[in-house]
C-alpha positions as CSV (number, residue, x, y, z in Angstrom):
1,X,156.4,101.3,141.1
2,X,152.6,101.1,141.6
3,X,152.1,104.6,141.6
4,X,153.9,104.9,138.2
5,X,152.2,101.9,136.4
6,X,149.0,104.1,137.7
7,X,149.7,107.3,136.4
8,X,151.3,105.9,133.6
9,X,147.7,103.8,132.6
10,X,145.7,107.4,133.5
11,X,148.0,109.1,130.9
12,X,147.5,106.1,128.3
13,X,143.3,105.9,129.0
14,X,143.5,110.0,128.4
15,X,145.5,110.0,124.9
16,X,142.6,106.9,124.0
17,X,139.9,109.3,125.3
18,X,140.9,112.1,123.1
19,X,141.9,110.0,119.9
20,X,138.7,108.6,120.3
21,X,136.4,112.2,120.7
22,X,138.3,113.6,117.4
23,X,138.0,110.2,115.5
24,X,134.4,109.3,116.9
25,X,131.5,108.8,113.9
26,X,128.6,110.5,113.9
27,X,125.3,109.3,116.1
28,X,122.1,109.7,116.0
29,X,120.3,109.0,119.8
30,X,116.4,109.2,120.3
31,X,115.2,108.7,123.6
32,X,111.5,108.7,125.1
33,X,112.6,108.5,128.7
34,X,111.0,105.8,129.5
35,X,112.1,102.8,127.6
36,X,115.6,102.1,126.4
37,X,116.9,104.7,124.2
38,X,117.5,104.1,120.2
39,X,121.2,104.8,119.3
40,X,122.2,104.5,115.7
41,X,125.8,105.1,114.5
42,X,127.7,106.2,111.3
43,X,129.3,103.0,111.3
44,X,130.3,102.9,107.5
45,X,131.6,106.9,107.9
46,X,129.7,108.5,104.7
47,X,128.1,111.0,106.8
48,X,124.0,110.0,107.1
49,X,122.4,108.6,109.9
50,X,118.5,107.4,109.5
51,X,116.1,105.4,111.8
52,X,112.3,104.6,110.8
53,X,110.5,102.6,113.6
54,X,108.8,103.2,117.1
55,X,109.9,104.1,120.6
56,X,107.3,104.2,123.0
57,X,103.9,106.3,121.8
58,X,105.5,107.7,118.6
59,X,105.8,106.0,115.0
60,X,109.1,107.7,113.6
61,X,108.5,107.8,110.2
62,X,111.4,109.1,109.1
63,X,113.8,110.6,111.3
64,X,117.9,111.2,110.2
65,X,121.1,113.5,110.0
66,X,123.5,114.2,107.9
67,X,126.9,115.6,108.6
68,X,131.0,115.4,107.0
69,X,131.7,114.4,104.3
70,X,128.2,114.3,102.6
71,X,127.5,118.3,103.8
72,X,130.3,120.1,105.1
73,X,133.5,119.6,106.0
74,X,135.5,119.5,109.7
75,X,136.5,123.4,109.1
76,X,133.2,124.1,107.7
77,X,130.8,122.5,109.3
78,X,127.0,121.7,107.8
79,X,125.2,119.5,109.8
80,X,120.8,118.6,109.3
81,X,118.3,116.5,111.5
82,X,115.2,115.9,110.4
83,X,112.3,113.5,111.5
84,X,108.6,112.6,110.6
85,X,106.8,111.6,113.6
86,X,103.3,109.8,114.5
87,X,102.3,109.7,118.3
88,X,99.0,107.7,119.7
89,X,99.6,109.5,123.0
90,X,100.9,112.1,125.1
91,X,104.3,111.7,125.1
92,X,107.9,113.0,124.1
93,X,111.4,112.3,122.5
94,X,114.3,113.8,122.9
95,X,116.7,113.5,119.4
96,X,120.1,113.9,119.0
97,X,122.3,114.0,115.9
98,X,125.9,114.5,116.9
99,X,129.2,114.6,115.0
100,X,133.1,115.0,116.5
101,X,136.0,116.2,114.9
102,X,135.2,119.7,113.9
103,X,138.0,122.5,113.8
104,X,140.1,124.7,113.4
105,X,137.2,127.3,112.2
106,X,138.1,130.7,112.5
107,X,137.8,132.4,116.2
108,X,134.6,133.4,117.7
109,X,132.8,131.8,114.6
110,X,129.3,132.8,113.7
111,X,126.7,129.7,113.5
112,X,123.2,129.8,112.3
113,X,120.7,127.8,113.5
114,X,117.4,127.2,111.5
115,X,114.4,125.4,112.0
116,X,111.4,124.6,110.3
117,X,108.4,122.3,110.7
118,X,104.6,122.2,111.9
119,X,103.1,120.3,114.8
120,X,99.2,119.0,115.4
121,X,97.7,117.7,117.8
122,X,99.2,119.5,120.6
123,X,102.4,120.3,121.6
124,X,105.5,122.2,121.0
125,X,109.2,121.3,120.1
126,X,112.4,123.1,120.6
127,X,116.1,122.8,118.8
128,X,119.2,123.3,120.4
129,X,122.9,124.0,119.1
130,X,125.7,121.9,121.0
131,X,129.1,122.3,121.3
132,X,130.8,120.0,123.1
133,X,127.2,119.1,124.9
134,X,126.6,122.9,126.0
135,X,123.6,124.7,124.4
136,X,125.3,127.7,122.5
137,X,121.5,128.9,120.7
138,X,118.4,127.4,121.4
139,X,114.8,127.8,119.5
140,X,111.7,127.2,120.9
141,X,109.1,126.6,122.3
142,X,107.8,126.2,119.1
143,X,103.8,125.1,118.8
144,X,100.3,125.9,116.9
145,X,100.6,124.6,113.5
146,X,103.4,125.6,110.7
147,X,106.5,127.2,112.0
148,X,109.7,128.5,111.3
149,X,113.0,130.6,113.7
150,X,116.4,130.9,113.4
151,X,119.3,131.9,116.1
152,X,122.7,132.6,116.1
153,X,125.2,131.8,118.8
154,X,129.3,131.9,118.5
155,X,131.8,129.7,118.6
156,X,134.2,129.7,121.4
157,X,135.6,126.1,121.9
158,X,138.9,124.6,120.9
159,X,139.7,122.1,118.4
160,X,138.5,119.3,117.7
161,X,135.1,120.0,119.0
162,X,131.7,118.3,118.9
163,X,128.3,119.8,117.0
164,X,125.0,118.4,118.1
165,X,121.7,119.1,116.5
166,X,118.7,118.2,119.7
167,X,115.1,118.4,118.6
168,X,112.8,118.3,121.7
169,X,109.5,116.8,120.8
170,X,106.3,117.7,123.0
171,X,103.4,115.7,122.2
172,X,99.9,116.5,124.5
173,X,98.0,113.8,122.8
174,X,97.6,111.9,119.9
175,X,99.1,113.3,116.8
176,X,101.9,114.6,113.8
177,X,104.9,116.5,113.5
178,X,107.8,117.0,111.2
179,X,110.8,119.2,111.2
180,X,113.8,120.1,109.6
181,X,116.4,121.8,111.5
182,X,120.7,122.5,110.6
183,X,123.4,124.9,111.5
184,X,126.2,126.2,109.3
185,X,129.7,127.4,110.6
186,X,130.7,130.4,109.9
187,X,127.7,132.0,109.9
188,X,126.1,132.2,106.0
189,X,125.2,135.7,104.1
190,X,122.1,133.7,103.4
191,X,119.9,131.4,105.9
192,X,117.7,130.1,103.0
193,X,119.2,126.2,104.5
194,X,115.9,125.3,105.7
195,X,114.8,121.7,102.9
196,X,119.1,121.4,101.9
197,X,119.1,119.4,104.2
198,X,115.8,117.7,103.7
199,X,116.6,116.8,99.8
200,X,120.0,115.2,100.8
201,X,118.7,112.9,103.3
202,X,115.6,111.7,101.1
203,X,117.8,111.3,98.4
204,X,120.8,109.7,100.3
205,X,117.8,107.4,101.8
206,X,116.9,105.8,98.6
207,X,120.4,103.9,98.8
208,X,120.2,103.3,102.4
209,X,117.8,103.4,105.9
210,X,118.2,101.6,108.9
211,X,114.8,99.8,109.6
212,X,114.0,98.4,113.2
């Protein structure tokens, strides 16, 4: 009898564990490794995510995503992360934007990811495309000034599936930096995405930022 209540609560916390992976809002994490990471959720569902504060050595201006149902849709997904940051010393941050939910798209899809920016100061940064937490494309190191990259990776998972944007922030001393990065599914005729994402979220953020 013990051994059926078991299984019988494994195959219960399962079902939860996948209701809860399709059904899951978006977050948006930012970790410096060193001090308690900043997790920020789409608690209300409209699809943005924004946080403006500090986290160690770096001022974040500005730093948000947006995902379904402002941009895109779970069969087409559109997702953006962008972020304004201000560092008083070496340093880095790791950013997240991550959505669930996505599917069915068609098999093998195409995705495009783009990313734009500059960095001073010192330093370099590199995005990443994840499905279902594994790097499918990856841009980067990125450093010296203005810059600018795209990559392409397919589509292989099952539905529903998870996107995730990751910015990877280098800092060598005191300094700047601001990007803009997103990835389409399917794969666009056109990858002129780099500021769509950039005009939503400053105009989204007139109505709404989260302030720590």
């Amino acid at each position: 009898m013990k051994k059926l209540v078991v299984v019988l609560m494994g195959l219960f916390l399962i079902s939860m564990g996948s209701i809860n992976s399709a059904d899951a809002v978006a977050v948006l994490t930012i970790d410096d490794g060193v001090n308690a990471p900043i997790i920020v959720n789409d608690s209300d569902g409209d699809g943005f995510v924004s946080y403006a504060g500090s986290l160690g050595s770096f001022s974040l201006v500005f730093t948000g995503g947006v995902t379904k149902p402002l941009s895109g849709t779970a069969t087409s997904p559109v997702l953006d992360l962008v972020g304004q940051l201000v560092s008083t010393a070496p340093g880095s941050l790791m950013i997240n934007f991550m959505d669930y939910g996505f599917g069915p798209v068609p098999g093998s899809s195409l995705t495009s990811l783009v990313a734009g920016g500059f960095i001073s100061g010192g330093g370099s940064m590199t995005f990443e495309t994840l499905i279902n937490g594994t790097a499918i494309t990856t841009i980067g190191p990125l450093s010296g000034g203005a810059f600018s990259d795209m990559a392409s990776g397919t589509i292989t998972a099952a539905s529903p599936f998870s996107i995730g944007l990751t910015a990877n922030v280098i800092h060598t001393g005191s300094g700047t930096s601001s990007f803009d990065t997103g990835v389409v599914v399917p794969e666009p005729g056109t990858l002129a995405m780099v500021g769509f994402g950039l005009v939503g979220l400053y105009y989204v953020r007139r109505s709404k930022t989260f302030k720590i």
